[in-house]
N, CA, C and O atoms as CSV, one atom per row, in Angstrom:
chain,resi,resn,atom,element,x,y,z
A,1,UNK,N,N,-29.185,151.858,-63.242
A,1,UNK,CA,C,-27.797,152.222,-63.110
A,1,UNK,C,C,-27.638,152.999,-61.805
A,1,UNK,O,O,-28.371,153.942,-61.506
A,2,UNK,N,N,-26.613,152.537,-61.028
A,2,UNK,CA,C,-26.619,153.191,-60.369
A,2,UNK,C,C,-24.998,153.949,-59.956
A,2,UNK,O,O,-23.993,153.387,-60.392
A,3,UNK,N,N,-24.904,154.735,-59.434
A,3,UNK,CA,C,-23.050,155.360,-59.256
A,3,UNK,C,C,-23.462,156.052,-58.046
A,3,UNK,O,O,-24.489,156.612,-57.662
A,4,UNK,N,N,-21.580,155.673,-57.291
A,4,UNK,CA,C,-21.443,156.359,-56.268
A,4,UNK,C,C,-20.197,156.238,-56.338
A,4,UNK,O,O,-19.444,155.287,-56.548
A,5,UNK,N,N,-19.975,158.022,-56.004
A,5,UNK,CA,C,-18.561,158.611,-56.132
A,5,UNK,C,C,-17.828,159.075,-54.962
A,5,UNK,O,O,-18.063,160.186,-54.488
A,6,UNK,N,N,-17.056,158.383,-54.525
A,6,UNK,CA,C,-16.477,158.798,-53.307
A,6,UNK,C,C,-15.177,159.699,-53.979
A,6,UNK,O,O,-14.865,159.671,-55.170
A,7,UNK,N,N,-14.421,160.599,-52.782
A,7,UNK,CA,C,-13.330,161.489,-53.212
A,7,UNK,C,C,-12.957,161.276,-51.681
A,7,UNK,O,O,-13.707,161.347,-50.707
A,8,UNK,N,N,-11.557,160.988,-51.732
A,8,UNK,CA,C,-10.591,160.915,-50.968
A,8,UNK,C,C,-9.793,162.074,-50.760
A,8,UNK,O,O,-9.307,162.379,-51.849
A,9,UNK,N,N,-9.335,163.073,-49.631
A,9,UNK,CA,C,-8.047,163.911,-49.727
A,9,UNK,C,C,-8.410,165.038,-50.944
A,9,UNK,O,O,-7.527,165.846,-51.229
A,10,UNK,N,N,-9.459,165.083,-51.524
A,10,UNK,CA,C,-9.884,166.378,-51.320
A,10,UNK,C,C,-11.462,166.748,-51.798
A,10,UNK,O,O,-12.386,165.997,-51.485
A,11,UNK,N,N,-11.650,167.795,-52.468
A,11,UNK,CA,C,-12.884,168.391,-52.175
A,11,UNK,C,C,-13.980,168.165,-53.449
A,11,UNK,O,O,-13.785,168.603,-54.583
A,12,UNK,N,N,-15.174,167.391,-53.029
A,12,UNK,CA,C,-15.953,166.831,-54.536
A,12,UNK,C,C,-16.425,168.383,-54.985
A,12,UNK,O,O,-16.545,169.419,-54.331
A,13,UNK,N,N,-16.656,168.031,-56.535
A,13,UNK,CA,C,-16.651,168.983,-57.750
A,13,UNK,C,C,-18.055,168.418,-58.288
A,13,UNK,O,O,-18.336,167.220,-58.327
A,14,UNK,N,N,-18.680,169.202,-58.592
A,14,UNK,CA,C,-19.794,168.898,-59.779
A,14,UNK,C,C,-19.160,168.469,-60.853
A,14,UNK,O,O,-19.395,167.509,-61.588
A,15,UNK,N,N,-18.168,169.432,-60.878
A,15,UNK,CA,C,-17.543,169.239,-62.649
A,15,UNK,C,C,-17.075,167.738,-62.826
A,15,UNK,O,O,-17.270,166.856,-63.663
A,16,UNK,N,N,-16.539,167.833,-61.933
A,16,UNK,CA,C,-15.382,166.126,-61.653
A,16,UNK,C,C,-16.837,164.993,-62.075
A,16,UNK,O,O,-16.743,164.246,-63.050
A,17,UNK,N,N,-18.360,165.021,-61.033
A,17,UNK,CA,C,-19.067,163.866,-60.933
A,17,UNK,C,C,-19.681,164.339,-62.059
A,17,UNK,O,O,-20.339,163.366,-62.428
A,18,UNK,N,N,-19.883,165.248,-62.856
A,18,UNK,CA,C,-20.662,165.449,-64.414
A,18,UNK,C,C,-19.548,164.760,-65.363
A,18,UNK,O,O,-19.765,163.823,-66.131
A,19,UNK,N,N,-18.725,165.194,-65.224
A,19,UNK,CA,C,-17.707,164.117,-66.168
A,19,UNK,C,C,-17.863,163.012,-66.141
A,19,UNK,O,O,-17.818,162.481,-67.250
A,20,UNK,N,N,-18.105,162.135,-65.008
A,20,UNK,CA,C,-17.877,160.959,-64.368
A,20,UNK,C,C,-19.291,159.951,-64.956
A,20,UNK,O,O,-19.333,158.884,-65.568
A,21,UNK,N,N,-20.335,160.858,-64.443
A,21,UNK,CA,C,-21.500,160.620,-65.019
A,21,UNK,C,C,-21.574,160.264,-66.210
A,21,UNK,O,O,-21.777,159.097,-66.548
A,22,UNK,N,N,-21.358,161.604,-67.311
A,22,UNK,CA,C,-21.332,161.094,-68.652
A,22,UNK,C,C,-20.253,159.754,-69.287
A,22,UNK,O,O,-20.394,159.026,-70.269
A,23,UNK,N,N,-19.477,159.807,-68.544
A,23,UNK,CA,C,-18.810,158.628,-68.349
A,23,UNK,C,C,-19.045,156.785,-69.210
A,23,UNK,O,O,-18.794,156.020,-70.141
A,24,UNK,N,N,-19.850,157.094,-67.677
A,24,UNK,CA,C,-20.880,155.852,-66.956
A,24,UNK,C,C,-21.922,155.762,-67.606
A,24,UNK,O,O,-22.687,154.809,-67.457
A,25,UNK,N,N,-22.116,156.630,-68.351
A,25,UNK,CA,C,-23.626,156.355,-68.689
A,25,UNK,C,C,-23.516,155.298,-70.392
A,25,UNK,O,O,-24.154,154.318,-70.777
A,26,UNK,N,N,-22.376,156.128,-71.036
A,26,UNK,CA,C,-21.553,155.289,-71.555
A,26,UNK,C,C,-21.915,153.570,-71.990
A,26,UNK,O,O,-22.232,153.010,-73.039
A,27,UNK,N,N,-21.686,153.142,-70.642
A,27,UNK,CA,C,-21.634,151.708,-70.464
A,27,UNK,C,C,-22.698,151.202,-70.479
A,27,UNK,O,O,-22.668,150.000,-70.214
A,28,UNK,N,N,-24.211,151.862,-70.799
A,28,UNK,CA,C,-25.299,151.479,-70.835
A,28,UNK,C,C,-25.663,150.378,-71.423
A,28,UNK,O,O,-26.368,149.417,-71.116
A,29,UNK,N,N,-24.759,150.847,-72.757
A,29,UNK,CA,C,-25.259,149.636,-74.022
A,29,UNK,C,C,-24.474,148.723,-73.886
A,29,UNK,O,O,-24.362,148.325,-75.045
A,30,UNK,N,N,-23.501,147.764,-72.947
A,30,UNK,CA,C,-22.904,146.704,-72.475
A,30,UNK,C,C,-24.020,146.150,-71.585
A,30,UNK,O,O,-23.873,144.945,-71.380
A,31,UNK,N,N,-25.074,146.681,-71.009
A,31,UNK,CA,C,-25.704,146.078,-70.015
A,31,UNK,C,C,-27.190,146.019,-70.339
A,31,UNK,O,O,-27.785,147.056,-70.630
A,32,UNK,N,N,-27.776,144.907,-70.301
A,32,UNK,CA,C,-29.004,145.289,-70.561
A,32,UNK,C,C,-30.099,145.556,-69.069
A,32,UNK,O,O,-31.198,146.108,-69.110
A,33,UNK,N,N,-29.453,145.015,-67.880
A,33,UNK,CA,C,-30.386,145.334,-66.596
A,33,UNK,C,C,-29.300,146.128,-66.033
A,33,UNK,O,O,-28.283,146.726,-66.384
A,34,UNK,N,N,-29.978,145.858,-65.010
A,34,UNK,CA,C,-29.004,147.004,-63.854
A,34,UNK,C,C,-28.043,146.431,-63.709
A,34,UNK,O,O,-27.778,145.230,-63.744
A,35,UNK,N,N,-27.295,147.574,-63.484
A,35,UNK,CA,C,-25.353,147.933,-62.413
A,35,UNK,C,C,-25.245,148.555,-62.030
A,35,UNK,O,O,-26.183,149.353,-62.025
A,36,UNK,N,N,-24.283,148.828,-61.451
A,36,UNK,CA,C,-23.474,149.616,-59.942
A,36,UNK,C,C,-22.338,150.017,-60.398
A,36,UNK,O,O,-21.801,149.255,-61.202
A,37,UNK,N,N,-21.844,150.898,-60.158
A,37,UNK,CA,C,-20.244,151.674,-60.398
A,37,UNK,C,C,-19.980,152.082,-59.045
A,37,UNK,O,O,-20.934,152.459,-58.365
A,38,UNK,N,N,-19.060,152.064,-58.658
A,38,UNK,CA,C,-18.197,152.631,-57.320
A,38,UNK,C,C,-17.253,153.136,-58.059
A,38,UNK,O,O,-16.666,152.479,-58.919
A,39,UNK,N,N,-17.013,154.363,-57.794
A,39,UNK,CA,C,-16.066,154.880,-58.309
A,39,UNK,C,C,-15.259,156.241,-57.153
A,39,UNK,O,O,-15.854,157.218,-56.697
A,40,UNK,N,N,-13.659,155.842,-56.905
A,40,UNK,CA,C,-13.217,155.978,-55.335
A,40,UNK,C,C,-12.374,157.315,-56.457
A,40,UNK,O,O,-12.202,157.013,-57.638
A,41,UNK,N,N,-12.004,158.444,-56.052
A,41,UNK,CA,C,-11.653,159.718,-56.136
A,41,UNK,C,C,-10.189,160.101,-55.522
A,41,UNK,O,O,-10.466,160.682,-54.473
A,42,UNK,N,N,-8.777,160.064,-55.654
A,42,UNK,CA,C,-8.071,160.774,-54.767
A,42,UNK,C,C,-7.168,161.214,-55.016
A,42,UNK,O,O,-6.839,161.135,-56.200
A,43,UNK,N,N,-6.292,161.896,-54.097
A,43,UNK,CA,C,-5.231,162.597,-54.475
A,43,UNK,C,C,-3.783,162.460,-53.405
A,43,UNK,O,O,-3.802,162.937,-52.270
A,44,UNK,N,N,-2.984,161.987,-53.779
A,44,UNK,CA,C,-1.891,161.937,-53.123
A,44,UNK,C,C,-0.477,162.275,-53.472
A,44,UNK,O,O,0.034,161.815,-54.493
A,45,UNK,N,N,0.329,163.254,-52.458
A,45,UNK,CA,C,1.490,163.830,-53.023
A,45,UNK,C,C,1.658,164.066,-54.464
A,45,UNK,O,O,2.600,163.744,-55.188
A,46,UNK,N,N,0.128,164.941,-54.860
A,46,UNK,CA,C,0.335,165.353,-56.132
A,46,UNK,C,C,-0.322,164.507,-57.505
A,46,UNK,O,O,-0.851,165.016,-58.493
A,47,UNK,N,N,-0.114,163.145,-57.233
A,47,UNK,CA,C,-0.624,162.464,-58.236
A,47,UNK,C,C,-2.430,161.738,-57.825
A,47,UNK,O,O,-2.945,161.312,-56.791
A,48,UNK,N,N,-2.810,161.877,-58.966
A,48,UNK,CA,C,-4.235,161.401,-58.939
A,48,UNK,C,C,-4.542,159.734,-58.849
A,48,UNK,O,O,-3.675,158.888,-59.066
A,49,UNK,N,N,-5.854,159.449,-58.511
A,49,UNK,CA,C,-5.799,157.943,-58.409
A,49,UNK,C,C,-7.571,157.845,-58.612
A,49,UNK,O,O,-8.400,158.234,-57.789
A,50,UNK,N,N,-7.808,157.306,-59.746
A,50,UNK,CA,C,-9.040,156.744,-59.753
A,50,UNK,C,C,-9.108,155.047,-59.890
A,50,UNK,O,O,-8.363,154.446,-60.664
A,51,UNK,N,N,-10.208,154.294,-58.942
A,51,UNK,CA,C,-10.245,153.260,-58.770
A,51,UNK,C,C,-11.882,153.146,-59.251
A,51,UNK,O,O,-12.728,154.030,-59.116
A,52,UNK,N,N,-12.060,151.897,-59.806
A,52,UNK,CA,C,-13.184,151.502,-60.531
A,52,UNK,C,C,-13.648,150.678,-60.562
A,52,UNK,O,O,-13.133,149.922,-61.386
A,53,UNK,N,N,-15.025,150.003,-59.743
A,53,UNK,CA,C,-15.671,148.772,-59.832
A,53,UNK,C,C,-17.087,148.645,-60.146
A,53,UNK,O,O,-17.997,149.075,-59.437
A,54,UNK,N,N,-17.227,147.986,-61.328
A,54,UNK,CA,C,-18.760,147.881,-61.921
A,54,UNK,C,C,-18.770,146.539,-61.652
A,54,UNK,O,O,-17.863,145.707,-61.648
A,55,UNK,N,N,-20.124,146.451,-61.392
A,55,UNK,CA,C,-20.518,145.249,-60.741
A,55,UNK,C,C,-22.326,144.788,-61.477
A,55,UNK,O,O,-23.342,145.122,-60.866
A,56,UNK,N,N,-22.374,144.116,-62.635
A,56,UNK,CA,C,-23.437,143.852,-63.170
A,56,UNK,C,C,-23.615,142.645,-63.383
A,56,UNK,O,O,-22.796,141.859,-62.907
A,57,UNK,N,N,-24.666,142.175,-64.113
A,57,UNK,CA,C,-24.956,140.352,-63.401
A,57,UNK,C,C,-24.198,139.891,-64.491
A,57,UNK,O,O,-23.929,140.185,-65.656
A,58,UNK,N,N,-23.802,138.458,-63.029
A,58,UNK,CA,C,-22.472,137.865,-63.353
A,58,UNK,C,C,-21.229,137.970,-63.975
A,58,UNK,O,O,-20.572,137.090,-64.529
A,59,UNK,N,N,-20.856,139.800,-63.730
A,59,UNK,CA,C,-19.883,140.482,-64.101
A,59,UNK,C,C,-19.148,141.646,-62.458
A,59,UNK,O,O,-19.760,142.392,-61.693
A,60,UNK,N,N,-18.170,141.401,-62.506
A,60,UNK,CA,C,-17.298,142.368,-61.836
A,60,UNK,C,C,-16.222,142.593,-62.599
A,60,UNK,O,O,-15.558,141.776,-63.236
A,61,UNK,N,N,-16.039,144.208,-62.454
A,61,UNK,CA,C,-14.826,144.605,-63.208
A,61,UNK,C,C,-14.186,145.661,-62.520
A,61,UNK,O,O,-14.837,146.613,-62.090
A,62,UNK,N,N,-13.074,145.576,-62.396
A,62,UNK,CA,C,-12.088,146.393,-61.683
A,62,UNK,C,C,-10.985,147.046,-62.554
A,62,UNK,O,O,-10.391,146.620,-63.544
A,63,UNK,N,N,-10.896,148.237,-61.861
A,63,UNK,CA,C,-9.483,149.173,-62.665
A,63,UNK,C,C,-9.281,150.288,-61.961
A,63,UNK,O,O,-9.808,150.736,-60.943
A,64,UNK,N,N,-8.262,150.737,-62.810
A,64,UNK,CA,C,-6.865,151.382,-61.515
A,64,UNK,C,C,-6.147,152.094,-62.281
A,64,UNK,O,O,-5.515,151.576,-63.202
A,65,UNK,N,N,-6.112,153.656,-61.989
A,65,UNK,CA,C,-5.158,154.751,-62.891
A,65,UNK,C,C,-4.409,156.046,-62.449
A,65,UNK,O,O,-4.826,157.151,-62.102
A,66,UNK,N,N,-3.633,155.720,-62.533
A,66,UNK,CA,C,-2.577,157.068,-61.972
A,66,UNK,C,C,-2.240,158.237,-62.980
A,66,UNK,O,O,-1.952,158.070,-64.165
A,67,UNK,N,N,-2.298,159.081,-62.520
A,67,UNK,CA,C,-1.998,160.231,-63.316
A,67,UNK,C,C,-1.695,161.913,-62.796
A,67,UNK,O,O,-1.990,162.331,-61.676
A,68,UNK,N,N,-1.139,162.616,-63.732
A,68,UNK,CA,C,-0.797,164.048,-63.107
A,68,UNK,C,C,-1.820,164.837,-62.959
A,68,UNK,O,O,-1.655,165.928,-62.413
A,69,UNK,N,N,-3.326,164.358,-63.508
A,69,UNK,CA,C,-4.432,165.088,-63.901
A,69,UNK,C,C,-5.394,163.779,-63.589
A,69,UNK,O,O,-5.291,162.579,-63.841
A,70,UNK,N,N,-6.720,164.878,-62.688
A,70,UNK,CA,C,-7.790,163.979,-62.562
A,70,UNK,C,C,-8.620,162.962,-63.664
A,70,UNK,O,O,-8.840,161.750,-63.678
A,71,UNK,N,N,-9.030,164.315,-64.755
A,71,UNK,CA,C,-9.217,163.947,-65.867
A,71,UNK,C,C,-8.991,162.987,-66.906
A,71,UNK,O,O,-9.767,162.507,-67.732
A,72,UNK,N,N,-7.332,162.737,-66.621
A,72,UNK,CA,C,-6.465,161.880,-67.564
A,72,UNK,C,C,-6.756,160.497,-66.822
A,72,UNK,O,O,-6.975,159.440,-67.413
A,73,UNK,N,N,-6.725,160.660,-65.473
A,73,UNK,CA,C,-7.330,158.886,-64.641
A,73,UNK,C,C,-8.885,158.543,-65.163
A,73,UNK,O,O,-9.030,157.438,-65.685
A,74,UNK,N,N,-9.888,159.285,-65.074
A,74,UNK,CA,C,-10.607,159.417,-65.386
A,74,UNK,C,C,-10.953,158.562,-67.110
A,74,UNK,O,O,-11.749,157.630,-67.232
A,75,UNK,N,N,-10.093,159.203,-68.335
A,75,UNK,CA,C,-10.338,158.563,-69.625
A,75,UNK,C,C,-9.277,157.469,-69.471
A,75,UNK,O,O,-9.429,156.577,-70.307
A,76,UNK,N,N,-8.555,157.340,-68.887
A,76,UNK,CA,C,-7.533,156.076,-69.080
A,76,UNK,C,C,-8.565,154.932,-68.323
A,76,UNK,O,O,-8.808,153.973,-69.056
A,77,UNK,N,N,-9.194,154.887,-67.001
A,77,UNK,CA,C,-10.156,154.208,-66.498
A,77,UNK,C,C,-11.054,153.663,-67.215
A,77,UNK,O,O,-11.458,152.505,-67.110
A,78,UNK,N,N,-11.374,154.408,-67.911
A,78,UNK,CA,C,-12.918,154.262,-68.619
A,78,UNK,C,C,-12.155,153.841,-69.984
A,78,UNK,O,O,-12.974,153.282,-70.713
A,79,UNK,N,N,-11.164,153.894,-70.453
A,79,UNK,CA,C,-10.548,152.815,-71.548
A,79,UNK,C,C,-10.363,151.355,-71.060
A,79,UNK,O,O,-10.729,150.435,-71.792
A,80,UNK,N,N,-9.912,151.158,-70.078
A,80,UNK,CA,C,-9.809,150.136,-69.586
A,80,UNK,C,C,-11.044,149.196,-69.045
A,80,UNK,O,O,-11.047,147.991,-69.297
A,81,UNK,N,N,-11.756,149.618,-68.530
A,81,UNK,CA,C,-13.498,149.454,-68.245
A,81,UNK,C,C,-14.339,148.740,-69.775
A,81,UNK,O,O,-15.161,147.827,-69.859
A,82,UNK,N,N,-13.725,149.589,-70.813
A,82,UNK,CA,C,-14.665,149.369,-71.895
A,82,UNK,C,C,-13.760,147.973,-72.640
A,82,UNK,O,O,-14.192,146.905,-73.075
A,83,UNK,N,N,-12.736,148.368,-72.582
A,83,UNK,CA,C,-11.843,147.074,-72.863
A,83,UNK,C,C,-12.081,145.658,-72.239
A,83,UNK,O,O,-12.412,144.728,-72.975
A,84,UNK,N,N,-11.929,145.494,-70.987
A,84,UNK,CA,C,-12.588,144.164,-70.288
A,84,UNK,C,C,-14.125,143.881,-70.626
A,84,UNK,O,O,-14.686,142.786,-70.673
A,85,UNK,N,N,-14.596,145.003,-70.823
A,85,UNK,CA,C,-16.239,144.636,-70.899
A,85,UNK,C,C,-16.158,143.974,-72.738
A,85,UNK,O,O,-17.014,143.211,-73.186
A,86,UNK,N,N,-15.061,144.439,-73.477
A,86,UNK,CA,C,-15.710,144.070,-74.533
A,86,UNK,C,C,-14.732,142.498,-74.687
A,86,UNK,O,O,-14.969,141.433,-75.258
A,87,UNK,N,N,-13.731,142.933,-73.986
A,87,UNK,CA,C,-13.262,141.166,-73.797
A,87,UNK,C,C,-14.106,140.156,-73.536
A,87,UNK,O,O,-14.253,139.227,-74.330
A,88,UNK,N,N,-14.752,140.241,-72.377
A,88,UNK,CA,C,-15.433,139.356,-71.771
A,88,UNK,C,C,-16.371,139.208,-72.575
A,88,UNK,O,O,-16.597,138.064,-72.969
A,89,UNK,N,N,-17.194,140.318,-73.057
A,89,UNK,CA,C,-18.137,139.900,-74.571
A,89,UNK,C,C,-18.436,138.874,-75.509
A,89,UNK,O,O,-19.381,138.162,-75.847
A,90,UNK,N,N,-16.713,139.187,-75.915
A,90,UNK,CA,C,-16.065,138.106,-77.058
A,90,UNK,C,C,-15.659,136.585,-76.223
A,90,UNK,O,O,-16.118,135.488,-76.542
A,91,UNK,N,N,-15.128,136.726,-75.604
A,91,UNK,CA,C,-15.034,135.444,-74.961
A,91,UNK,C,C,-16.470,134.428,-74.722
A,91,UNK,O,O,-16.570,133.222,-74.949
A,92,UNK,N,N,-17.562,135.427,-74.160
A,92,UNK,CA,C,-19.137,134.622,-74.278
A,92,UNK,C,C,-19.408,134.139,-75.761
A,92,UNK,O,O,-19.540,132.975,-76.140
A,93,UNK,N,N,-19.461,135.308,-76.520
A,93,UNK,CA,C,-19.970,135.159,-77.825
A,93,UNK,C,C,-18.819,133.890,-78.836
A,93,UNK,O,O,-19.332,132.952,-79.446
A,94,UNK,N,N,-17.819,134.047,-78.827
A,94,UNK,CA,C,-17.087,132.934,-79.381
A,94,UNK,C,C,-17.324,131.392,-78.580
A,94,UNK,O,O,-17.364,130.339,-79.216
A,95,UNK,N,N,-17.482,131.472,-76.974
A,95,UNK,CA,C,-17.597,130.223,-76.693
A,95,UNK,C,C,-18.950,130.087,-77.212
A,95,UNK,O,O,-18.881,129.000,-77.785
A,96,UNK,N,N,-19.893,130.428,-77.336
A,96,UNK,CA,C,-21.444,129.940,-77.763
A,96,UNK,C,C,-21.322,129.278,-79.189
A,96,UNK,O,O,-21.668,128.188,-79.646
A,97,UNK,N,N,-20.565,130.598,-79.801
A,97,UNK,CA,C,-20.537,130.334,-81.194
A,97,UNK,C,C,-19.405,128.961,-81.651
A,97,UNK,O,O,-19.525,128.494,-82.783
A,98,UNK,N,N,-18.760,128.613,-81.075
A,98,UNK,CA,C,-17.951,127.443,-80.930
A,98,UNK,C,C,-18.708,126.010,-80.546
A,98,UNK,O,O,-18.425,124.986,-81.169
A,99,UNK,N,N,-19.762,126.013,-79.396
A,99,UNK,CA,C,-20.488,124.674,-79.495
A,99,UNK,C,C,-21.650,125.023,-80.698
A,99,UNK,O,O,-21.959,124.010,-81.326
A,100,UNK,N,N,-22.409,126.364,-81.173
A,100,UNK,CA,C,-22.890,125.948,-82.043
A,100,UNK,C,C,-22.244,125.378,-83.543
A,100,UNK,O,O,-23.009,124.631,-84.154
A,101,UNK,N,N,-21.085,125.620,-84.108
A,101,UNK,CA,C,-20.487,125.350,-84.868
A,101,UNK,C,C,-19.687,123.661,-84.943
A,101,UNK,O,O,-19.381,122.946,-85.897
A,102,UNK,N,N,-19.537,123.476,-83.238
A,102,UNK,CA,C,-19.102,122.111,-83.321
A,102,UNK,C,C,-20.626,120.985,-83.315
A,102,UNK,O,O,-20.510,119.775,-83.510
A,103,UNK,N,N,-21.627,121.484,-83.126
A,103,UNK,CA,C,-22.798,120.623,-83.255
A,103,UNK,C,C,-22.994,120.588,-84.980
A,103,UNK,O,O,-23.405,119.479,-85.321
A,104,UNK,N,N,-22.853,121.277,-85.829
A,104,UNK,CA,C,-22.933,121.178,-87.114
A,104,UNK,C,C,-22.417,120.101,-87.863
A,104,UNK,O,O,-22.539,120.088,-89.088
């Protein structure tokens, strides 16, 4: 696993990339080899912006969250992250399970 946290417009926090971390780590049990997280940090006229790209084999996933609070981009991100990952899941697992069921 790997993560890298960029912060835009203002000043990186331990607190912010320990959050972030526990996060990410999270997503372990979706993956069984390695991935990558980019995860972009910022702040503009007040409102927050976290941007999100995991990138694991033959998977990319992207997401995007605005908010009044770092924090709140932060769990809305990582709802959305876990959501596509478990979409895409189901979509593998039903198509498999669909030619094995039509070979029967």
């Amino acid at each position: 696993m790997e993560i890298k946290i960029h912060f835009n417009h203002m000043e990186p926090s331990d607190a912010v990339e320990a959050v972030i971390k526990d996060k990410v780590a999270r997503l372990k049990k979706y993956f069984e080899g390695r991935f990558s997280v980019a995860w972009n940090c910022s702040v503009e006229k007040g409102v927050h912006t976290s941007n999100v790209t995991v990138h694991g084999k033959n998977l990319d996933i992207n997401a995007h969250a605005d908010s009044d609070s770092l924090y709140k981009t932060i769990d809305i991100v990582m709802d959305k992250i876990e959501k596509q990952i478990a979409k895409r899941k189901d979509v593998l697992t039903n198509k498999h399970h669909e030619k094995f069921v039509a070979t029967l």
